[in-house]
N, C-alpha and C positions, 0 to 999 in steps of 0.2 A: 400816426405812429404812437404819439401818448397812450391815446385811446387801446390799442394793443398790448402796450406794455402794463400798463392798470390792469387791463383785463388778465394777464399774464401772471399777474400778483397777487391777485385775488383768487385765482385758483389755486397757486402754490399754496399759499397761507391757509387756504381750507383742505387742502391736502397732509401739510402738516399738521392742522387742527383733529383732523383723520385720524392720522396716522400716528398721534402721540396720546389721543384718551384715554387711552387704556392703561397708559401708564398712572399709578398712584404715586410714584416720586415726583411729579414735576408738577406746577401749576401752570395754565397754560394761558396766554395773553386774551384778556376780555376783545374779542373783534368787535365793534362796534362798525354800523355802516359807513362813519365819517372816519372810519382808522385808515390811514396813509398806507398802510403794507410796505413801509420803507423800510423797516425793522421786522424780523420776529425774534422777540425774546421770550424765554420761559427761566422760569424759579425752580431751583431745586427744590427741592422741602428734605434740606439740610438734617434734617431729626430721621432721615427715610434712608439714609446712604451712612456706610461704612468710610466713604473717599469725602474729598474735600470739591469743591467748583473746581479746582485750577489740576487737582490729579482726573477731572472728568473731561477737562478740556484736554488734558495731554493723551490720555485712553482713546478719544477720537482722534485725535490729532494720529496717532499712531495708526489708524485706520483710514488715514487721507482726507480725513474730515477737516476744514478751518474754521474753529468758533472765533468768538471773538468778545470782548465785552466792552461796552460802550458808554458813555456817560459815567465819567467816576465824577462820585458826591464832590463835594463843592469844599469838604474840608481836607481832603486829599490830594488837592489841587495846591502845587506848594506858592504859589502866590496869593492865594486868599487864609490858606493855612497861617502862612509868614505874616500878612498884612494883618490879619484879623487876630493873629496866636491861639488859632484851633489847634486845639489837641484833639487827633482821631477816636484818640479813647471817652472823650464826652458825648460822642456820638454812635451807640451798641446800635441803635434799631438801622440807620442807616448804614451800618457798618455790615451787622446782617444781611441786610439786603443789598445790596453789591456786593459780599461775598458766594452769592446764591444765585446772580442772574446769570445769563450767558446768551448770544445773538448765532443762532444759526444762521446759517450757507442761506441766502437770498437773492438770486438777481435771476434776470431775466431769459438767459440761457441757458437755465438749468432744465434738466430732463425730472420728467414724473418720476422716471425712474434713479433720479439725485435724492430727490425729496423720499424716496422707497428708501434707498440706503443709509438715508442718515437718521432715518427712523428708526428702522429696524437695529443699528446698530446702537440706537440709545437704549432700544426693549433691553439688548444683551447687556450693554454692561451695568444696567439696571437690575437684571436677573442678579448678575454677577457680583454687584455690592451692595445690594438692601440688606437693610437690616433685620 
């Protein structure tokens, strides 16, 4: 059954790898052969869009789409922030990037034609807010 669902994963992620090149706003996750497919996340390229990560996730969201973003940096985190007295503002490059990542729709019931629509729906509201 593992064996299925990997395989299951591996197609999605090349699917979306597909089906997002062609966008020049978004960087898209280096696959490597030992990459887990547990995640797929992409980068906006934040200099490339008129909107923000969080009005891009609400723009799908509104299209039934559920992003998500995962891993927030370690100074964000109000118990290491508190313990350690990080201030988020000492940190631009990391701050950058988690304001730019975002985790697409991944699991193992999804149809090709899931991974078509939330493609296709980033090309638009990418048309929609490049700069």
């Amino acid at each position: 059954f593992i064996e299925q669902w990997q395989e299951r994963r591996k197609e999605m992620v090349e699917k979306y790898q597909n089906g997002l090149e062609e966008i020049d706003g978004i960087s898209l996750p280096n696959i490597s052969e030992g990459h887990a497919k547990h995640l797929y996340v992409i980068k906006l390229l934040i200099e490339k869009w008129v909107i923000s990560r969080n009005q891009f996730i609400e723009k799908l969201s509104n299209r039934g789409i559920g992003l998500a973003v995962h891993y927030k940096p370690i100074n964000h985190l109000s118990y290491y922030a508190n313990r350690y007295n990080l201030n988020k503002q000492n940190f631009p490059n990391v701050n950058s990037l988690f304001n730019s990542i975002v985790t697409l729709p991944l699991y193992p019931d999804m149809k090709d034609s899931d991974i078509d629509y939330v493609c296709s729906n980033i090309f638009d509201i990418y048309k929609k807010h490049k700069k």
